[in-house]
N, CA, C and O atoms as a Tinker XYZ file with bonds, in Angstrom:
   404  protein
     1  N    159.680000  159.501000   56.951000    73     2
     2  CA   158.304000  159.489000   57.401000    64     1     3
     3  C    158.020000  160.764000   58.187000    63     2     4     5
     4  O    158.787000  161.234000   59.026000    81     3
     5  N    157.113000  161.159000   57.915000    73     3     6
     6  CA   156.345000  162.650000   58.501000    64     5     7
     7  C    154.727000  162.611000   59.151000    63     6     8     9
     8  O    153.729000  162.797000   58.455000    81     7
     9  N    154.705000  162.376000   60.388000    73     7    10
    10  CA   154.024000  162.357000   60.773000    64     9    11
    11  C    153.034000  163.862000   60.959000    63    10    12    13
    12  O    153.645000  164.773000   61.516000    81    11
    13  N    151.803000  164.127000   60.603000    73    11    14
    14  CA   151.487000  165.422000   60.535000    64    13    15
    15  C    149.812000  165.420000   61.245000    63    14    16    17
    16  O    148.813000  164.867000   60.784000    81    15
    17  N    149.930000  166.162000   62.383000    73    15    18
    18  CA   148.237000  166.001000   62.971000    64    17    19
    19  C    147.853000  167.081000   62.934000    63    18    20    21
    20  O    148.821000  167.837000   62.852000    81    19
    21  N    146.465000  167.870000   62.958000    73    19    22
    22  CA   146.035000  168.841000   63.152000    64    21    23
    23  C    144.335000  168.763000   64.104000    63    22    24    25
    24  O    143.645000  167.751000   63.975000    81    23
    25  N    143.844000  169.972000   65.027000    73    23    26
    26  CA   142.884000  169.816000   65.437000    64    25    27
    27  C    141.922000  170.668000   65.187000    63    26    28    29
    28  O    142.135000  171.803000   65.612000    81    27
    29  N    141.016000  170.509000   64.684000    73    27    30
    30  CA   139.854000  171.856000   64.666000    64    29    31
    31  C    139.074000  171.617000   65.653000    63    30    32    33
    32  O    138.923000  170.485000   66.113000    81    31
    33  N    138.618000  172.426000   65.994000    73    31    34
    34  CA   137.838000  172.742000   67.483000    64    33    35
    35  C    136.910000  172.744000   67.194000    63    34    36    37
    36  O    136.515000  173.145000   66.100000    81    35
    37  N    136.050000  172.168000   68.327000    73    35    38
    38  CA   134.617000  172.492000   67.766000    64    37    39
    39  C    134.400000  172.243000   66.387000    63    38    40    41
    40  O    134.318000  173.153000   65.561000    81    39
    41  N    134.302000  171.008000   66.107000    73    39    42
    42  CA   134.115000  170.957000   64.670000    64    41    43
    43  C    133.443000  169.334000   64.323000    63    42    44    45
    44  O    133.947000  168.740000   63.370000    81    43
    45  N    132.613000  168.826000   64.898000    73    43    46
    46  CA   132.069000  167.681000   64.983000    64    45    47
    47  C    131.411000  167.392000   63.686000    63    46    48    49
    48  O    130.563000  168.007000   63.040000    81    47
    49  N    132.154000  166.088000   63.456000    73    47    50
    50  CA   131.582000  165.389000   61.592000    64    49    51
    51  C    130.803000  164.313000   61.928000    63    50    52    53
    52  O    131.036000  163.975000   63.089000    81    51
    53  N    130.174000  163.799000   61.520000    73    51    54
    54  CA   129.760000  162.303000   61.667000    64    53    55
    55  C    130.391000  161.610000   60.556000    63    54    56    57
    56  O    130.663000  162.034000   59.433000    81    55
    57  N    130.650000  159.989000   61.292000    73    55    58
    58  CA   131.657000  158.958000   61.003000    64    57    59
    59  C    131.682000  158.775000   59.613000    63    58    60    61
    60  O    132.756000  158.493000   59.081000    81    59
    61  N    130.049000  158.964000   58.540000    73    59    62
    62  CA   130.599000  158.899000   57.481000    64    61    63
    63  C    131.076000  159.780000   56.595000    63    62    64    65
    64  O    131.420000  159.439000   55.463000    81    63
    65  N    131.142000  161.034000   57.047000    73    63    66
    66  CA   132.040000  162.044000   56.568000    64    65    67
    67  C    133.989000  162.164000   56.576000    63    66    68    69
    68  O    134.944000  162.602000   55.934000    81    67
    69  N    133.576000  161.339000   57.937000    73    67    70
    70  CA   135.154000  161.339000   58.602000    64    69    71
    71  C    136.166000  160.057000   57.962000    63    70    72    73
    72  O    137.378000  159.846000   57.992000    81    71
    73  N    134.861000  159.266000   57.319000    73    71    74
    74  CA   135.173000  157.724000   56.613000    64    73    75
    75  C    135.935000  158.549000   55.210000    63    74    76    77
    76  O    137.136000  158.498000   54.943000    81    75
    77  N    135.180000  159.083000   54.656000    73    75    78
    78  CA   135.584000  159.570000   53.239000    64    77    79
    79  C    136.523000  160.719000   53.032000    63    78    80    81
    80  O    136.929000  161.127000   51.944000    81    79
    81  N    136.797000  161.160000   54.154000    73    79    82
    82  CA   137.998000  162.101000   54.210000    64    81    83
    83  C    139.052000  161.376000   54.283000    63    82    84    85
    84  O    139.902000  161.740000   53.471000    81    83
    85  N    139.308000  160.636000   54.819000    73    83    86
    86  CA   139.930000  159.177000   55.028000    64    85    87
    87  C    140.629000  159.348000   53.961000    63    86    88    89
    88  O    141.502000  160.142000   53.612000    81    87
    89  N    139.846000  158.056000   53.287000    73    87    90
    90  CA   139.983000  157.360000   52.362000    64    89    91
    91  C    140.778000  158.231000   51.160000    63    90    92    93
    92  O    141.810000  157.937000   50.557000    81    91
    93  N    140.043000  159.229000   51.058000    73    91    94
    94  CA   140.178000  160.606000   49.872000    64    93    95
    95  C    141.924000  160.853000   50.494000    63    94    96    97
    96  O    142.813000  160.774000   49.645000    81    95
    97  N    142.267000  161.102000   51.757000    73    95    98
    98  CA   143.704000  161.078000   52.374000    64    97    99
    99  C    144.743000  160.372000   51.559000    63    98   100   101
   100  O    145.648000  160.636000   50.767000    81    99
   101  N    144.049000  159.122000   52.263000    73    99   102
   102  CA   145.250000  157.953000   51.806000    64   101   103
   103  C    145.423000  157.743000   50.660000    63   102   104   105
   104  O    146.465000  157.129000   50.430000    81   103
   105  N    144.459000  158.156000   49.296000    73   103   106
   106  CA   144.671000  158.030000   47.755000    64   105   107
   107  C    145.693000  159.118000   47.383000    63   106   108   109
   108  O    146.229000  159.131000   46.275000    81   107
   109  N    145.945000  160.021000   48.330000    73   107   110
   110  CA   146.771000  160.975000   47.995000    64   109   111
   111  C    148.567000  160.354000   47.682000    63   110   112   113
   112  O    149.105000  159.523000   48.414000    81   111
   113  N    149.294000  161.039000   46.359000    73   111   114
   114  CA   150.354000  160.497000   46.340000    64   113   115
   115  C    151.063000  160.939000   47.593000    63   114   116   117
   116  O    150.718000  161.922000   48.249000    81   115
   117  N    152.181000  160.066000   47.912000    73   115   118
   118  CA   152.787000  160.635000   48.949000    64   117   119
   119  C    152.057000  160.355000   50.606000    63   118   120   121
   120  O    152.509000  161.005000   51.548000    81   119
   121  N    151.393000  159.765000   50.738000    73   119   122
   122  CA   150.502000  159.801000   51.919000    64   121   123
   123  C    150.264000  158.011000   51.942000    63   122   124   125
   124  O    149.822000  157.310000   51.033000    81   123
   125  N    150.839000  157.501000   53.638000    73   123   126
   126  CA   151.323000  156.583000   53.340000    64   125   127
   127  C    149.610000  155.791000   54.659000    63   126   128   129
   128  O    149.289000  154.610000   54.793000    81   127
   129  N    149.224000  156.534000   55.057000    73   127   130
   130  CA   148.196000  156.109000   56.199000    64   129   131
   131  C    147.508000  157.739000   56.911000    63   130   132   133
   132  O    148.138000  158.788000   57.045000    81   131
   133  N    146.552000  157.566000   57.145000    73   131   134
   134  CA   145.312000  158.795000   57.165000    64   133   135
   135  C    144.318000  158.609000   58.066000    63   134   136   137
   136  O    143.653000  157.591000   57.872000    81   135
   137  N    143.892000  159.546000   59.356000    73   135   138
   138  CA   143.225000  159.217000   59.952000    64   137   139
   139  C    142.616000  160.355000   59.983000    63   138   140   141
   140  O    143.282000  161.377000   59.824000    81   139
   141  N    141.034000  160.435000   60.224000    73   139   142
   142  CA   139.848000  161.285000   60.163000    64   141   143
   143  C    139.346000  160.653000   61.569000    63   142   144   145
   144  O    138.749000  159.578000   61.612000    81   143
   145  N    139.679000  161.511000   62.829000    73   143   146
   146  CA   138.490000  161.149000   63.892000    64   145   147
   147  C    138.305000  161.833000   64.621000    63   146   148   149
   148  O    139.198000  162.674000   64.722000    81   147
   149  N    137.086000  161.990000   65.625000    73   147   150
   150  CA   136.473000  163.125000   66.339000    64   149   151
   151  C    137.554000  162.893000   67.636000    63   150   152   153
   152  O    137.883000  161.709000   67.711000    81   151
   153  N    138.105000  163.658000   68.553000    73   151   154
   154  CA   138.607000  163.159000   69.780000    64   153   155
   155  C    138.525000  162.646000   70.801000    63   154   156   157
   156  O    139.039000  162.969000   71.872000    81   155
   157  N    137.661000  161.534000   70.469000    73   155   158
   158  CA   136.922000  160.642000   71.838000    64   157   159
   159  C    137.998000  160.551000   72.757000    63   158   160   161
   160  O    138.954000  161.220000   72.364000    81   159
   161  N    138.188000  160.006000   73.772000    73   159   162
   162  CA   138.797000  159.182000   74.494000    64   161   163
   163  C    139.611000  157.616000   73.859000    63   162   164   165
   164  O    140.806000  157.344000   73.976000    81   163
   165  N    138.554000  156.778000   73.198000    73   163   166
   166  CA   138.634000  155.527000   72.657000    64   165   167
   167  C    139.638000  155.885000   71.240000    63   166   168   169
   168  O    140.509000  155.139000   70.795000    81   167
   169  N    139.231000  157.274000   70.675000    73   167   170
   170  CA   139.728000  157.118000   69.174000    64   169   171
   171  C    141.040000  157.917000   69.534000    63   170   172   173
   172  O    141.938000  157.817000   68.698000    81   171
   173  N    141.356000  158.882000   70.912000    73   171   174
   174  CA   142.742000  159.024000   70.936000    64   173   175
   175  C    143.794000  157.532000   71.337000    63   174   176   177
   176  O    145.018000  157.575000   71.208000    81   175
   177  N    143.165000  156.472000   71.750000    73   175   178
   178  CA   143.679000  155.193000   71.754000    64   177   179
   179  C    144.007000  154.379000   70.308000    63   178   180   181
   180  O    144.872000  153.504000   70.283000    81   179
   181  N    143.580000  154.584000   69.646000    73   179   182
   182  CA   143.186000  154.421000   68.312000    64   181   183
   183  C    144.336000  154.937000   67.549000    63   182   184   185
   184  O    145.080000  154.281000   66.820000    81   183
   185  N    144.411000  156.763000   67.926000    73   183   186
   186  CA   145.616000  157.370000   67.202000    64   185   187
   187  C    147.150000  156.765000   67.464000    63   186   188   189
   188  O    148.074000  156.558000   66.677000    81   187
   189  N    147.018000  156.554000   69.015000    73   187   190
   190  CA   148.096000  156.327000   69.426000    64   189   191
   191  C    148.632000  155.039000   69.020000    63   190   192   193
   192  O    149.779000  154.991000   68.575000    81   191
   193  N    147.630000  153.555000   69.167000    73   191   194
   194  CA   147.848000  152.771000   68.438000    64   193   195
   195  C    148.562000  152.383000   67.070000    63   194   196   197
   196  O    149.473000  151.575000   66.888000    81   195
   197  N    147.868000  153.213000   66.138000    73   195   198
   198  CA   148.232000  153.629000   64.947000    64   197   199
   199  C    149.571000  154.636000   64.192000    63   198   200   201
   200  O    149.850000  154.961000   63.038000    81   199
   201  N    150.141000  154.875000   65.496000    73   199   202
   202  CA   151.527000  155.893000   65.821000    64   201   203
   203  C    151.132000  157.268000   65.330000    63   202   204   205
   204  O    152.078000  158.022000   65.102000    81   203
   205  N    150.105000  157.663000   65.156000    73   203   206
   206  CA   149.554000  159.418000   65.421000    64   205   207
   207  C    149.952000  159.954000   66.650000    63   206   208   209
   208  O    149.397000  160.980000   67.044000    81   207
   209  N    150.863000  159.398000   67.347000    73   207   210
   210  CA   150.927000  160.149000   68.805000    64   209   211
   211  C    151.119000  161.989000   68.393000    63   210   212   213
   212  O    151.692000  162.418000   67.391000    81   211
   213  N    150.794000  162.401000   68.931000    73   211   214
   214  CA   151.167000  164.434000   68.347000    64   213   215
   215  C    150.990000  164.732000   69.768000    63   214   216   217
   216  O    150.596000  163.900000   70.585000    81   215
   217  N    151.301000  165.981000   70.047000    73   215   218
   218  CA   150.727000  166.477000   71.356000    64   217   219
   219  C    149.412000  167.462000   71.009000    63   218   220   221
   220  O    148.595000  167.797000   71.866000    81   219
   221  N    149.354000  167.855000   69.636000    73   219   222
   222  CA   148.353000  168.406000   69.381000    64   221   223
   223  C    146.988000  167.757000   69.646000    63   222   224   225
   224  O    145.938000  168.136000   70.167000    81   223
   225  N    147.535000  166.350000   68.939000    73   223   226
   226  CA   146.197000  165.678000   69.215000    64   225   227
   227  C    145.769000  164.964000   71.019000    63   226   228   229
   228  O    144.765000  164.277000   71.207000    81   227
   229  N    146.442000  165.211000   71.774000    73   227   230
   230  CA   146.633000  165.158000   72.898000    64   229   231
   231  C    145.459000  165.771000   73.450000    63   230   232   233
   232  O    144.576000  165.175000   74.068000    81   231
   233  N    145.514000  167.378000   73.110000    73   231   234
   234  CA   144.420000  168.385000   73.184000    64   233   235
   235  C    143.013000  167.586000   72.878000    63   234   236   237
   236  O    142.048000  167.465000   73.633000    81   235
   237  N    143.124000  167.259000   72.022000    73   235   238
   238  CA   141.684000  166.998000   71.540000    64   237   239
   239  C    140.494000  166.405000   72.476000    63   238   240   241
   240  O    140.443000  165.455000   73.257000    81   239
   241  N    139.625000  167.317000   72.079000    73   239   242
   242  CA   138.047000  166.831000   72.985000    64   241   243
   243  C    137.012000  166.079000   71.957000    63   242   244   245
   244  O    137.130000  166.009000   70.734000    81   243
   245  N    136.229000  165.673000   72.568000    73   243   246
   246  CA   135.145000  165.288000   71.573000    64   245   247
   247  C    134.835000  165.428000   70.901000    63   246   248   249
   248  O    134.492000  164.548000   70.111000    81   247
   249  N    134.699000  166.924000   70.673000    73   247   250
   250  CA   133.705000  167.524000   69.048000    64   249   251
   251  C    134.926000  168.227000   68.909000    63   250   252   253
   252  O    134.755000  169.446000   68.923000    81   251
   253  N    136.250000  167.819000   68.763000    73   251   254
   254  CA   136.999000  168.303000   68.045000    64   253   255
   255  C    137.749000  167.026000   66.833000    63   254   256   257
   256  O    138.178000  165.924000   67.174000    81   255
   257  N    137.728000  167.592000   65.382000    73   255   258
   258  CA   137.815000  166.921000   64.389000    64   257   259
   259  C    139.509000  166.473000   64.645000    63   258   260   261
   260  O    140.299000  167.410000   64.532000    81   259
   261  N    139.939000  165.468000   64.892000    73   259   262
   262  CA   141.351000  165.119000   64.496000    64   261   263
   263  C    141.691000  164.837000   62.888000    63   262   264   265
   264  O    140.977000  164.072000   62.239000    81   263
   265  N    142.827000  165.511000   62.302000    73   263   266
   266  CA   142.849000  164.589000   61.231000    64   265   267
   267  C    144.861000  164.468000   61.203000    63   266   268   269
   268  O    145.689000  165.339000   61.468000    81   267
   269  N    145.019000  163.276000   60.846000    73   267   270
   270  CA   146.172000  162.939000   61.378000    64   269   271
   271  C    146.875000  162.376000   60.046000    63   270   272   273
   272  O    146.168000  161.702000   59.297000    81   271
   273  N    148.175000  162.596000   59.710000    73   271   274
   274  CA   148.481000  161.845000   58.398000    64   273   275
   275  C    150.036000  161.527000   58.421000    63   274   276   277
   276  O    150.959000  162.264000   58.766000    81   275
   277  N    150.065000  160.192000   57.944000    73   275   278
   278  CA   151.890000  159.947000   57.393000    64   277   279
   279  C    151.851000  159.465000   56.310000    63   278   280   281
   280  O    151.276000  158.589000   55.663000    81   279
   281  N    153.277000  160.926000   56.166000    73   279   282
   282  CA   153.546000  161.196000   54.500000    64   281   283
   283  C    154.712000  160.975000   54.404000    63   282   284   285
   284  O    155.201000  160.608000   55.472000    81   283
   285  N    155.374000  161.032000   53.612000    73   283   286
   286  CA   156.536000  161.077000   53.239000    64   285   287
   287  C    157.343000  161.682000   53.264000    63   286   288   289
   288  O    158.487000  161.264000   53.087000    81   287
   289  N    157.011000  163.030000   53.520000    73   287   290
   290  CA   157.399000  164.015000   53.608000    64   289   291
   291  C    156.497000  165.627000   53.862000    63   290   292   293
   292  O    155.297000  165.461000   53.644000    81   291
   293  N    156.724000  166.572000   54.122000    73   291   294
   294  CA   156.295000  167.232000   54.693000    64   293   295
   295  C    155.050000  168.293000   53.688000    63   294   296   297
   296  O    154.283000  169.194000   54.028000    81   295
   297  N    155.367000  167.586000   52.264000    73   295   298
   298  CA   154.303000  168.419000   50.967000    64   297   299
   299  C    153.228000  167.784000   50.963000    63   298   300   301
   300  O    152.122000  168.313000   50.852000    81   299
   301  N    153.452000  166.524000   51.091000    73   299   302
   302  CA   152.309000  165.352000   51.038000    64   301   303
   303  C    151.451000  165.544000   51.952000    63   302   304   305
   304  O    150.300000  165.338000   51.568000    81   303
   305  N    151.606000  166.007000   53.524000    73   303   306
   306  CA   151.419000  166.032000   54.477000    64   305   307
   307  C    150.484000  167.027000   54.522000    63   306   308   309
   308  O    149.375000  166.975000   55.054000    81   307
   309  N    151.134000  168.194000   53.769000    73   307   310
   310  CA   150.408000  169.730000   53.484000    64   309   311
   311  C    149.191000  169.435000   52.626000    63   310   312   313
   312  O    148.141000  170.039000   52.846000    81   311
   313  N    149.313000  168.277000   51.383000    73   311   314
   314  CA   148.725000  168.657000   50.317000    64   313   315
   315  C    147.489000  168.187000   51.362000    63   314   316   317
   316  O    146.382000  168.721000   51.428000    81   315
   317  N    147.996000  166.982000   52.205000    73   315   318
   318  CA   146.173000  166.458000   52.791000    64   317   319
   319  C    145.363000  167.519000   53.518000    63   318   320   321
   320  O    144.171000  167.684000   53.775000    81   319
   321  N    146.589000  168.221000   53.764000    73   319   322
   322  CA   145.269000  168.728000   54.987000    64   321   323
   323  C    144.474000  169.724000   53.479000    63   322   324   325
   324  O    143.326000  169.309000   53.325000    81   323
   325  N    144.728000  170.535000   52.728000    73   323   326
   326  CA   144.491000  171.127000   51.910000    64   325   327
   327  C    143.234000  170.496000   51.349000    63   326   328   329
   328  O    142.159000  171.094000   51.328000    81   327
   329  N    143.435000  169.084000   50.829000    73   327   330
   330  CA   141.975000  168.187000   50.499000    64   329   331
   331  C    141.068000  168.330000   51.660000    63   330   332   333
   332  O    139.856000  168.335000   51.444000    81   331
   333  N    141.504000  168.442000   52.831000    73   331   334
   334  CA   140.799000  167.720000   53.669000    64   333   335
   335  C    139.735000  169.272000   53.934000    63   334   336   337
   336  O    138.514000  169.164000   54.051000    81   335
   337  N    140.398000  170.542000   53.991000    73   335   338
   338  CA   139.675000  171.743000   53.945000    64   337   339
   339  C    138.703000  172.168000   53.076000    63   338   340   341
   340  O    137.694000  172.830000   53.319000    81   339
   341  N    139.181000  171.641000   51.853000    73   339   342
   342  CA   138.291000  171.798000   50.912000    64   341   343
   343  C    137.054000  170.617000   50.652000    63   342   344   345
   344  O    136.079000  170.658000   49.901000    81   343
   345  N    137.387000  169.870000   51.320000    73   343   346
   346  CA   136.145000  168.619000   51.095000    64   345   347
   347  C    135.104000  168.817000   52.437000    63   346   348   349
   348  O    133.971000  168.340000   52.388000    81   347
   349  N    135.498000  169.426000   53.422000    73   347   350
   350  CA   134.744000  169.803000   54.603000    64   349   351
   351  C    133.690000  171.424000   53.980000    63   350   352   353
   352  O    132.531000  171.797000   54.165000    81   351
   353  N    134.787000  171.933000   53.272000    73   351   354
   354  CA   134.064000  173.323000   52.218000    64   353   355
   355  C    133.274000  172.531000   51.422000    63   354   356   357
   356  O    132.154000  173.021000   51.566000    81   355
   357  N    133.193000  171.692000   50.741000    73   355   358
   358  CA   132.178000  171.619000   49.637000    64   357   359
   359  C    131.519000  170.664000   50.342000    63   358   360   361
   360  O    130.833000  169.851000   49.723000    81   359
   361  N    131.599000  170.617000   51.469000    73   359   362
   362  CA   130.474000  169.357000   51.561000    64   361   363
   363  C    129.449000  170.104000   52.725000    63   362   364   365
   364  O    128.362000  169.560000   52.919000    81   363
   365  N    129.876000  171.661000   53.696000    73   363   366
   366  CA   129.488000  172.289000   54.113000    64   365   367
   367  C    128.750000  173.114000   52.979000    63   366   368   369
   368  O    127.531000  172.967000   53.065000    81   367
   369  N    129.078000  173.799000   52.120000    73   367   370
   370  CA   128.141000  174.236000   50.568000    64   369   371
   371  C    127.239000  173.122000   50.191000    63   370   372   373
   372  O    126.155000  173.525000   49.769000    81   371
   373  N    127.373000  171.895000   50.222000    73   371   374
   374  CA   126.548000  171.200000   49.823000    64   373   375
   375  C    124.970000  170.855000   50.518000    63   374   376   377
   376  O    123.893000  170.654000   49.957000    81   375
   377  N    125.354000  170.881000   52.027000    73   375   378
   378  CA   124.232000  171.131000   52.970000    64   377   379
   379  C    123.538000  172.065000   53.373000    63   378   380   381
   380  O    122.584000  172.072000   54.151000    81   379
   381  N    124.102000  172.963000   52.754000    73   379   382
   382  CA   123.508000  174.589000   52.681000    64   381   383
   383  C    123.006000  174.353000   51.941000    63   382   384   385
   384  O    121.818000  174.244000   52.244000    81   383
   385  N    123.258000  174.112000   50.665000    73   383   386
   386  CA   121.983000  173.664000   49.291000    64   385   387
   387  C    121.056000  173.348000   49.679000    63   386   388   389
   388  O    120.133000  174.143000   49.504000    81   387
   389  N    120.796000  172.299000   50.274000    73   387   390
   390  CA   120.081000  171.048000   50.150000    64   389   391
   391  C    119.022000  171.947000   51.480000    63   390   392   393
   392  O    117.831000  171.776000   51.224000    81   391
   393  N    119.183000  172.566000   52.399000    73   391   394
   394  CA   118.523000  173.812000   53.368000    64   393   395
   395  C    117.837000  174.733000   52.813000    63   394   396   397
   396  O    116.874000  175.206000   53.417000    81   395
   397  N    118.246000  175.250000   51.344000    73   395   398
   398  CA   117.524000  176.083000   50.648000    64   397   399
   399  C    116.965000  175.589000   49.900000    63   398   400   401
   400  O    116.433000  176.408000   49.150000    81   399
   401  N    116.734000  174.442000   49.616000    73   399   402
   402  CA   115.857000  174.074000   48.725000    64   401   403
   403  C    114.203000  174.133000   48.574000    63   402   404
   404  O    113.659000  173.682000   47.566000    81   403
C-alpha cells in the first residue's frame, strides 16, 4: 500500500468538481481509495480518518486543493495525480469556453 498526497495552493474547486475527480481516481487500475478535498479544518479530519495522514497535507489551508490517494504502488499513485492534472486542465479550458462565448 502507497499512500500518496499532494497540495496545490491556492487552488480552490467546488465540491462538485472535487466529487468527480474522485470518483475518476478510484476507477483508476491500481488505486485502491481517492480523496479530492479543499483543506478545511473538518476535511483534514476526514483525511486523517480515512488514513491520508501526509505531512504535506498537514500544510494545507482552505483554498488549497488536497488530493490524496492509495495505490498499490507507487505508478498507480503517479498515474492519479496525472488524471487528476489533466481533468482540472480540461475542465479549466472548458470554462474559458463557455466565457467566450
Amino acid at each position: 500500500m502507497v499512500v500518496k498526497a499532494v497540495v496545490w495552493s491556492s487552488f480552490y474547486q467546488d465540491s462538485i468538481a472535487l466529487m468527480q475527480v474522485a470518483e475518476a481516481l478510484r476507477a483508476l487500475p491500481g488505486v485502491r481509495e481517492a480523496a479530492a478535498l479543499m483543506g478545511t479544518p473538518a476535511n483534514h479530519e476526514l483525511l486523517r480518518s480515512a488514513g491520508f495522514s501526509t505531512p504535506a497535507i498537514d500544510t494545507a489551508g482552505a483554498n488549497d486543493l488536497v488530493l490524496a490517494v492509495d495505490a498499490e504502488s507507487d505508478a498507480p499513485a503517479a498515474a492519479a495525480s496525472e488524471v487528476a492534472k489533466g481533468f482540472f486542465t480540461a475542465r479549466r479550458q472548458a470554462l474559458a469556453a463557455q466565457v467566450h462565448v
